[in-house]
C-alpha positions as CSV (number, residue, x, y, z in Angstrom):
1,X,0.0,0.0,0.0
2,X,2.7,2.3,0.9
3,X,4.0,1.8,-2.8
4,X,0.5,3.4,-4.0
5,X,0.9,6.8,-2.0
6,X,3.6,8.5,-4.1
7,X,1.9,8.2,-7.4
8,X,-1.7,8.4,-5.9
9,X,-0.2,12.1,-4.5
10,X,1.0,13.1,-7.3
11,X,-2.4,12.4,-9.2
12,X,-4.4,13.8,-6.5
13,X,-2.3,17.4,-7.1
14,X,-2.7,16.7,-10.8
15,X,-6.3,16.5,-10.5
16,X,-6.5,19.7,-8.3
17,X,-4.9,21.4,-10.8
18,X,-6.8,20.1,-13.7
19,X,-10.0,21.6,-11.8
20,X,-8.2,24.7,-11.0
21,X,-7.6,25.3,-14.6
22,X,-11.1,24.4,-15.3
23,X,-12.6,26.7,-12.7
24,X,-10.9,29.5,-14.4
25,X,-12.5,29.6,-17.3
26,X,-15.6,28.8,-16.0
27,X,-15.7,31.7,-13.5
28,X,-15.7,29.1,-10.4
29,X,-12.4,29.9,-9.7
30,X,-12.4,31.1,-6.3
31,X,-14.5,28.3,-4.5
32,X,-11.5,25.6,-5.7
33,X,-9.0,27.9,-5.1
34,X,-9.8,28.1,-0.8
35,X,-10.5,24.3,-1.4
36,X,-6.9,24.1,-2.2
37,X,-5.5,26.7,0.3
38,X,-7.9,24.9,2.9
39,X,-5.9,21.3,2.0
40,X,-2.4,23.1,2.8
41,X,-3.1,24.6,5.7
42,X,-5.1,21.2,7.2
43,X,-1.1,20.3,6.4
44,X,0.5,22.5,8.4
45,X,-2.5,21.5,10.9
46,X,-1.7,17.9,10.8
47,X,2.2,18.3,11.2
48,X,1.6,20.5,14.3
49,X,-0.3,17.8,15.8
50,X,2.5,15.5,15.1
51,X,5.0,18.1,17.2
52,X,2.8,17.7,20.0
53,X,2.7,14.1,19.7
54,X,6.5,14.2,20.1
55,X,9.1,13.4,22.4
56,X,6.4,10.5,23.3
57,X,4.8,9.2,20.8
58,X,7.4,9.3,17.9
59,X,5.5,6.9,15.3
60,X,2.1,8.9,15.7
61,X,4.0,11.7,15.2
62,X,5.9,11.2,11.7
63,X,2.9,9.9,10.6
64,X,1.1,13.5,11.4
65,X,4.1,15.1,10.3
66,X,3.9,13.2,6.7
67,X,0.8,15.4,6.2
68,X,3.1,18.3,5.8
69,X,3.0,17.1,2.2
70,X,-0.1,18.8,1.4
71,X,1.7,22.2,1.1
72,X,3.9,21.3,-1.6
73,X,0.6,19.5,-3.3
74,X,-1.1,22.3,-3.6
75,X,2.2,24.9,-5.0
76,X,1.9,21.8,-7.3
77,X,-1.7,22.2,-8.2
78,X,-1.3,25.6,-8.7
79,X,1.6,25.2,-10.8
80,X,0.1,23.0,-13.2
81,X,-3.0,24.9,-13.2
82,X,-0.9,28.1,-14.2
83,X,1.0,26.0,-16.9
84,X,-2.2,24.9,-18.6
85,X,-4.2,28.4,-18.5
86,X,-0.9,29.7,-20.3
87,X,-1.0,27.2,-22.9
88,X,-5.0,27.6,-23.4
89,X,-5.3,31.2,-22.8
90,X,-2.2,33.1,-24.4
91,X,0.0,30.4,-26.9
92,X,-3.1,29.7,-29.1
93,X,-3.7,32.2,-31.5
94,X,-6.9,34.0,-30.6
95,X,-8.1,32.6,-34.4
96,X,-7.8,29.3,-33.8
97,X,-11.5,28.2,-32.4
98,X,-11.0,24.8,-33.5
99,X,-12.4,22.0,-30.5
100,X,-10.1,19.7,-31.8
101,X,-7.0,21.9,-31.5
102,X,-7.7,23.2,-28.5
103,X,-8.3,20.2,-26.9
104,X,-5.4,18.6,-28.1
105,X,-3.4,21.3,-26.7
106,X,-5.1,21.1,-23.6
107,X,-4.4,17.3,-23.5
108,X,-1.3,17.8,-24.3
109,X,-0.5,20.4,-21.8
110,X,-2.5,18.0,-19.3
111,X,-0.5,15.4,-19.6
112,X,3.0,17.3,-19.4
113,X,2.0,19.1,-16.5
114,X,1.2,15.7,-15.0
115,X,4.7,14.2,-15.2
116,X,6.1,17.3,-13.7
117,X,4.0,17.4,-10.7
118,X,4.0,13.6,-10.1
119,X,8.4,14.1,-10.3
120,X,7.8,17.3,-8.1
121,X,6.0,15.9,-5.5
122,X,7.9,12.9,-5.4
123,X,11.0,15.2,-4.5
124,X,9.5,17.3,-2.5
125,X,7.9,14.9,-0.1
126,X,9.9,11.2,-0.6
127,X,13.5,11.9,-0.8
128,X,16.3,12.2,1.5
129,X,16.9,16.1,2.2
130,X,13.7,16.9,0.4
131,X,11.3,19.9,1.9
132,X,9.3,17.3,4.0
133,X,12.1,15.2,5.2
134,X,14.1,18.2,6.1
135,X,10.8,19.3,8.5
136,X,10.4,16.2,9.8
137,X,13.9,15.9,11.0
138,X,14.4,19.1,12.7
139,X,11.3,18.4,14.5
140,X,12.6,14.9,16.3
141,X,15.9,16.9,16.5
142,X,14.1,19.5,18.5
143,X,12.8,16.8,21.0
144,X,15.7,14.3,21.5
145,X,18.7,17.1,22.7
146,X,22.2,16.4,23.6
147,X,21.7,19.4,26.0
148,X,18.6,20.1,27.5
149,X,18.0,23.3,25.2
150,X,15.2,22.9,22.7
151,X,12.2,25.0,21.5
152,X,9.9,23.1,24.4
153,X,12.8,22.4,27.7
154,X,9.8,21.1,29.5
155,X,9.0,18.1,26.9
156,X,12.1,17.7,25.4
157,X,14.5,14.2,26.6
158,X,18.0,15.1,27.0
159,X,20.2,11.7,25.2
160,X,23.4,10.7,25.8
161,X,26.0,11.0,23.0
162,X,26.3,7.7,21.4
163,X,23.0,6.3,22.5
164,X,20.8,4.7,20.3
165,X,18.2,7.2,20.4
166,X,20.8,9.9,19.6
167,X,22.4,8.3,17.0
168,X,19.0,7.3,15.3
169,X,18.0,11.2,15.6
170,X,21.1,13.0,15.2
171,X,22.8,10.1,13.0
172,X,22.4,9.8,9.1
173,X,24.1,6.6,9.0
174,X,22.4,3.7,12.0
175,X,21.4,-0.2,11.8
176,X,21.1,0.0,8.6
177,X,18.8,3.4,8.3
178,X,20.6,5.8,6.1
179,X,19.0,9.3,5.5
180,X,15.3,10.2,6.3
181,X,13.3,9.6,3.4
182,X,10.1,8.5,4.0
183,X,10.1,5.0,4.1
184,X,13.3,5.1,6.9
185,X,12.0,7.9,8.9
186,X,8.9,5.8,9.4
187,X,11.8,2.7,10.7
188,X,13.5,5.8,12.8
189,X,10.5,6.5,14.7
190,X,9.6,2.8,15.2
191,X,13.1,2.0,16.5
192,X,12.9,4.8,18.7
193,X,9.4,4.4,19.8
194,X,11.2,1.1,21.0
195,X,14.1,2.3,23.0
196,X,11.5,4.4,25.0
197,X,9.8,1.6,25.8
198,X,12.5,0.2,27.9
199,X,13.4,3.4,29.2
200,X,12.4,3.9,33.1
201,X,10.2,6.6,33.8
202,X,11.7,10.0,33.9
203,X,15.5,9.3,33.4
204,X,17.1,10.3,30.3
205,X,17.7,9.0,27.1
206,X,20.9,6.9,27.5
């Protein structure tokens, strides 16, 4: 299933830009447009959830914080609706009132704005050191300290240099997890959901 999320993303922001485009020329414009704008803030939403599910509840918590993804859908949506008005709007010659010419140029411009947005969201949200990943590390970083001086003191676990949990937050290279693209910093939070565990309560990572 996990397989299935990166393309069906990538449609999903296709599609919103497809109606996007369509909205403008049929004066519904505005009505998609806060639809959109609604679906990346409820990101930003979701990933601050996902900080407050954190030092505690790492898994929950990466799996808020993969929400985060809805911003760069929607700059994607908007992209590939800008692409395709261009095409439509202002490469045609104002002459040509053809159906068949302008759909094929639609179609065509559909379809190329498609690949882009499917390769854009896939780096923007899958990769190691993409916009997503980067956010979702800073955020465990910002929880799991060497020195009890994060954004939060009160919530944040102070770890001991060379312990598990620091190397598998502070670490690009552990057990066999290297970088923090989506699929490992899914196995970070599961390993470290799992040193917790056998942590006693209120001591320190060590």
């Amino acid at each position: 299933m996990s397989d299935l999320l990166p393309p069906l993303r990538a449609l999903l922001a296709a599609l919103a830009g497809v109606l996007l485009a369509r909205a403008w020329f049929t004066e519904d414009f505005i009505p998609i447009l806060l639809i959109v704008i609604g679906v990346a803030l409820l990101g930003f939403v979701l990933e601050g959830i996902g900080g407050r599910l954190l030092p505690d509840h790492p898994v929950a918590a990466a799996y808020f914080s993969e929400f985060s993804v809805f911003v760069p859908m929607a700059g994607a949506a908007f992209a590939s609706a800008a692409a395709t008005v261009v095409t439509i709007k202002y490469t045609l010659p104002s002459s040509i009132t053809d159906p068949i010419v302008t759909e094929t140029t639609a179609a065509l411009s559909g379809g190329l704005t498609t690949f882009l947005t499917a390769a854009f969201v896939s780096n923007i949200g899958d990769k190691d050191f993409s916009w997503v990943s980067n956010r979702i590390k800073k955020q465990f970083r910002s929880f799991f300290v060497r020195e009890t001086s994060p954004t939060d003191p009160r919530r944040a676990i102070e770890v001991e240099a060379g312990s598990a949990i620091e190397q598998l937050v502070h670490s690009d290279f552990y057990r066999g997890l290297s970088g923090w693209d989506r699929e490992t910093r899914l196995e970070r939070a599961k390993a470290i959901a799992d040193e917790l565990a056998h942590l006693p309560r209120g001591s320190s990572a060590t």
